[in-house]
Structure formats: structure tokens, C-alpha cells
N, C-alpha and C positions, 0 to 999 in steps of 0.2 A: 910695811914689809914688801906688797907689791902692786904695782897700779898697771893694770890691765886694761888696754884702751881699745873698743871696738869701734872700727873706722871704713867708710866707705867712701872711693873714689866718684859714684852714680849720685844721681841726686833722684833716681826715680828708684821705687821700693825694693830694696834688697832683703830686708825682715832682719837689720839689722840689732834694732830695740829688743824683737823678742828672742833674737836668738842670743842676746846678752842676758835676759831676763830668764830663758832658758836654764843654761852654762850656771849662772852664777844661782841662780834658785837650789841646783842639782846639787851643785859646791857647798852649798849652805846647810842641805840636808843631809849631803852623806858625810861630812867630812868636819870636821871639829874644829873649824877655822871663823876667825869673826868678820864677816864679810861686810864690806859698804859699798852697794850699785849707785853712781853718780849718774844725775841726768842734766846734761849740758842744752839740752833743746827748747828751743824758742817757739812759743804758742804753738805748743804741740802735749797733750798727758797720754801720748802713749803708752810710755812708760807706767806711768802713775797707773792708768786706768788696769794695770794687769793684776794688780796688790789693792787695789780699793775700788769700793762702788763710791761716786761721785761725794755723795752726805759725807762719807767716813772721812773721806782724802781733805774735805776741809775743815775737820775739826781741828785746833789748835793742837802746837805741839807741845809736849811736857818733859820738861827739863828732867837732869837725872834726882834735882830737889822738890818733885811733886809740881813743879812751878808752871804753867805757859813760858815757853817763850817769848819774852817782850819783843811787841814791833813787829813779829813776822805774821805771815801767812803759810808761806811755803818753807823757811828755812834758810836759805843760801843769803837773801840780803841780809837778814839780822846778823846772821854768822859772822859772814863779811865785815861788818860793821864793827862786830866783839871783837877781831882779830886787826883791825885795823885800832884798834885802841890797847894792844900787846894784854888784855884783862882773858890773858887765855890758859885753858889745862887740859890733860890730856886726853880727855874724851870731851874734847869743846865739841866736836862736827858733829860727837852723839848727840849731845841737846839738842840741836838743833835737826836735825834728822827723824825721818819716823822709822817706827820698830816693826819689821815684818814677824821676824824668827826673834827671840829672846834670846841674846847672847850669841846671836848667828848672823842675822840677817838684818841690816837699816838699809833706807833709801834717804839720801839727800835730793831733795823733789828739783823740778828743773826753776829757773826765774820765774817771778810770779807778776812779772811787765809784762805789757803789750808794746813797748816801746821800744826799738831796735837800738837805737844809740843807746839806752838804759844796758840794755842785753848787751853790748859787746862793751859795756864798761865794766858789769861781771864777769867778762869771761878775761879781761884782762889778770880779773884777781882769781881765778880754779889754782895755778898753778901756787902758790899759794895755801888754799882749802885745800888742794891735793899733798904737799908736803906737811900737814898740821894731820886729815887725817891719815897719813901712811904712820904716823905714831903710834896710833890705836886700833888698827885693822890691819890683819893681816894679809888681806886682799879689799883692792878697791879694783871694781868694775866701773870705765868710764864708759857712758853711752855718749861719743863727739857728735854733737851737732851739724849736720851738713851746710847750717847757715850760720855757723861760726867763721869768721874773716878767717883770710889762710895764716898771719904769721900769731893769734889766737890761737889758732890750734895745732901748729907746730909747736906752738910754745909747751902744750899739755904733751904732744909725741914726742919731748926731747925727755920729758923726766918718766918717762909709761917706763915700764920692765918690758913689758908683751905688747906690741902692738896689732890686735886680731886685724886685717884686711878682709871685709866683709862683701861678698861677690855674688852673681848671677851666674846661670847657666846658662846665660845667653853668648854668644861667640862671641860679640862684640866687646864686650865688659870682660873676656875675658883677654882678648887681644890690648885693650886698652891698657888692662895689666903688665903686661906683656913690656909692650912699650912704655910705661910708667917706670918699671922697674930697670930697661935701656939706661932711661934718660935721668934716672935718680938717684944717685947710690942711696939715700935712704934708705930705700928698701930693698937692698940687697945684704940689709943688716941680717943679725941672726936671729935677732927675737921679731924678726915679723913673721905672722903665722896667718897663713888663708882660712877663706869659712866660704861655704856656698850657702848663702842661707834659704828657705824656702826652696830646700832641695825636694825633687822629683828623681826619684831613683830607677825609675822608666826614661828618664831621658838619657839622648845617645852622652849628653854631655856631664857621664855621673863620677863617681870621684875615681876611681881608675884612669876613665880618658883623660877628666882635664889634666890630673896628675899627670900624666906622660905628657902632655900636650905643652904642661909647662914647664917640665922637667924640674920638678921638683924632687927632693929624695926619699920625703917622706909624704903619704897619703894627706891632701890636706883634710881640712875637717867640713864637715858639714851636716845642717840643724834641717832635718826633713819636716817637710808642709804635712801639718797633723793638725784635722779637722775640729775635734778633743781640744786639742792644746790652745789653738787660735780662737776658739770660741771661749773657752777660761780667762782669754788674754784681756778683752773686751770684757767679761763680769767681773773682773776681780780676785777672779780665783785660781791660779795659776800656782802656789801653795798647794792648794786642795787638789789642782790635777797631778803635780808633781808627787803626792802623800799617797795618792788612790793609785797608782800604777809604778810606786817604788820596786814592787816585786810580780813581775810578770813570768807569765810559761811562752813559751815558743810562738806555740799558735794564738796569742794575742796581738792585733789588728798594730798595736801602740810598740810593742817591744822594739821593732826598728827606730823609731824615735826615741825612746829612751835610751839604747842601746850608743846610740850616734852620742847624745847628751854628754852619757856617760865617758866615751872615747874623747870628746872634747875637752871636758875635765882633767881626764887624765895626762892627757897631751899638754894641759898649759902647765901641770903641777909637773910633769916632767920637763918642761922648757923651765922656767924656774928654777927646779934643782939642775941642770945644766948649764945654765948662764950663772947660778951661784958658785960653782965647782971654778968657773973659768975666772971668776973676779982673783 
């Protein structure tokens, strides 16, 4: 239904992973949609490590017939392989995925190579895995790899609905934007939406200024640096923080970070309904 691609121009940390892990955790819990966060990242379980402690993350996966998945570790190469043999239905990418939320939430884990040529021979095929599972999810969260080859990963931003641009408060990365946007049309589309992620809300460069700065028309979004959240990200349990602080009062420390989540959500489920309206 829709593939949501969070992407960054930087290749130093923007907190891009967890503010997809964020967004789409939030989505999953408030909202009645069946969600799949894709992880396209090479020798990296960022992602992974925010939903599992190490032990959990490799136990095998089980099919929707009680079964393991044959051949895999992680998911995406078996997948891969079932789909390249046309032996596929329409919760194939479930199998092969693991279950965070029941009926809400899977992740499809990143490669499970350490070999680079391996890795961009899968990323040849996402685009692919991403039209197989846009059949069976109403939203898919892609986390793009910053060491995905570039016309790789155009290839995933040409079929995204939403393509999030994930950014710093730094001035430079925002000028880069800036000029990226000049010299791209690309990204002077309509479904591309900014994020500050590991926002500082003390700094001069908060969502008001850049908004003016980049004349943008609408506030962009941004996932505030919450001590809480990042330390859950690292155990596993980022579920269990998102569960404990679904309903907060004012004077809770967390509310601005939820609250922000929350806006994010909302803002892609209305870009959605607005690029649906226009088709």
C-alpha cells in the first residue's frame, strides 16, 4: 500500500535507523495498520539490536506453517531465492521476517553477508522484495543503507510513496540540502519530507529556524535525543519504551519526544492521504 523510505544525504550519524524505528514502532501501536520495517544495512544490527537481545535475534525464523525457514539466518537471502523461483504468496516476505507486534509489526533483518559484492547483489533485488511485500503491508518502513551503491538505491527511491530526508542540526548538512535540492529535481518532489533526527530543542537551529531557513511550507519533522529511548534502542526494548510512555501528562521529562513521534506519524499518514487524492 505504502513504502516509506528513510534516507540520508551524511554518511556521519544522523539517528536515522532509530528515528525510523521510532515513527514506525509509534505507527504500529497506535494505529491499526500492518506494518514491515525493512533493513537494507550492511554489517551493521542497529536496527535489529533495538527489537532483540543478541540470543533472541538468532533464533530461526518460523514460517506462517510452524515451519523454520529453510536456508536462512536472517530472512532476505532465503526470500530472495523463493521469489526468484516465482514459488511465492502473499504473505511470502511474512515467512521470512520476524514478528515484533502480532498482526502489526515484522522486521525483514538486514544481509546476513559480510561480503560486499554479496550485499549489492541483494540490493539489486529489494526492489523486487519491496513490490512482493507492498501486497501484504500496508506500510513498509525502508531503513536505505548509506553503503548501498547510488543507482541501488535510486532504484528503491523511484518506487518509495514517501521519501523521509533524514538531517542534522548542523548548518552545513543543512546547506548541503539546500544545494542538493538546486541541483536535483528529485527532490523537489512532493513526497519528499525532512526529519532532524537527534534533535536538540535548545539549539538555535530548531524546527522553526530551519523551517524558515529552508523555506519550506510546512514545519518539517523531527525525532528529539531522548536518553530513555536510546538506551531501550541498544537492549532491545524499544516496544517496552514506546508501551510505558504511550500516555503521558505535561510535566513528564518524555512527553516532547512522544509528542514529536506522534506529529511524525501523523504527517506521513496525511502526505499519503494527499498524494492518494492527486493520483
Amino acid at each position: 500500500m505504502a513504502i516509506i523510505t528513510f534516507k540520508s544525504n551524511e554518511l556521519k550519524e544522523t539517528g536515522q535507523t532509530l528515528s525510523l524505528v521510532a515513527t514506525a514502532t509509534q505507527m504500529a501501536i497506535e494505529h491499526s495498520y500492518k506494518i514491515l520495517i525493512l533493513s537494507t544495512n550492511f554489517k551493521d544490527q542497529t536496527l535489529e539490536n533495538c527489537f532483540w537481545e543478541l540470543d533472541r535475534l538468532n533464533k530461526p525464523i518460523i514460517n506462517t506453517q510452524g515451519h523454520a525457514a529453510v536456508g536462512v539466518d536472517n530472512g532476505i537471502e532465503g526470500l530472495i531465492r523463493v521469489l526468484a523461483s516465482n514459488k511465492t504468496s502473499t504473505d511470502i516476505v511474512k515467512n521470512y521476517s520476524k514478528t515484533v507486534l502480532r498482526d502489526r509489526l515484522d522486521v525483514l533483518l538486514s544481509p546476513n553477508t559480510k561480503d560486499y559484492q554479496e550485499y549489492t547483489q541483494i540490493c539489486d533485488e529489494y526492489p523486487e522484495v519491496l513490490k512482493t511485500a507492498d501486497r501484504y503491508y500496508d506500510m513498509i518502513f525502508v531503513d536505505l543503507s548509506s553503503r548501498m551503491r547510488e543507482q541501488e538505491a535510486q532504484n528503491i527511491l523511484n518506487i518509495s510513496d514517501i521519501i523521509v530526508v533524514n538531517m542534522t542540526q548542523r548548518l552545513k548538512n543543512i546547506d548541503d540540502y539546500i544545494e542538493l535540492k538546486q541541483n536535483n529535481e528529485f527532490y523537489a518532489r512532493n513526497n519528499i519530507m525532512l526529519l532532524l533526527g537527534r534533535y536538540d530543542t535548545f539549539s538555535k537551529y530548531n524546527i522553526k529556524n530551519v523551517t524558515r531557513y529552508l523555506k519550506e511550507k510546512k514545519p518539517i519533522l523531527a525525532i528529539p535525543y531522548n536518553t530513555l529511548f536510546f538506551e531501550s534502542c541498544s537492549e532491545g526494548k524499544v516496544v517496552d519504551f514506546m508501551l510505558r510512555f504511550k500516555n503521558l501528562d505535561e510535566s513528564d521529562r518524555n512527553t516532547v519526544f512522544i509528542k514529536e513521534v506522534n506529529r511524525a506519524d501523523d504527517s506521513i499518514i496525511y502526505k499519503l492521504q494527499e498524494l492518494q487524492m492527486k493520483i
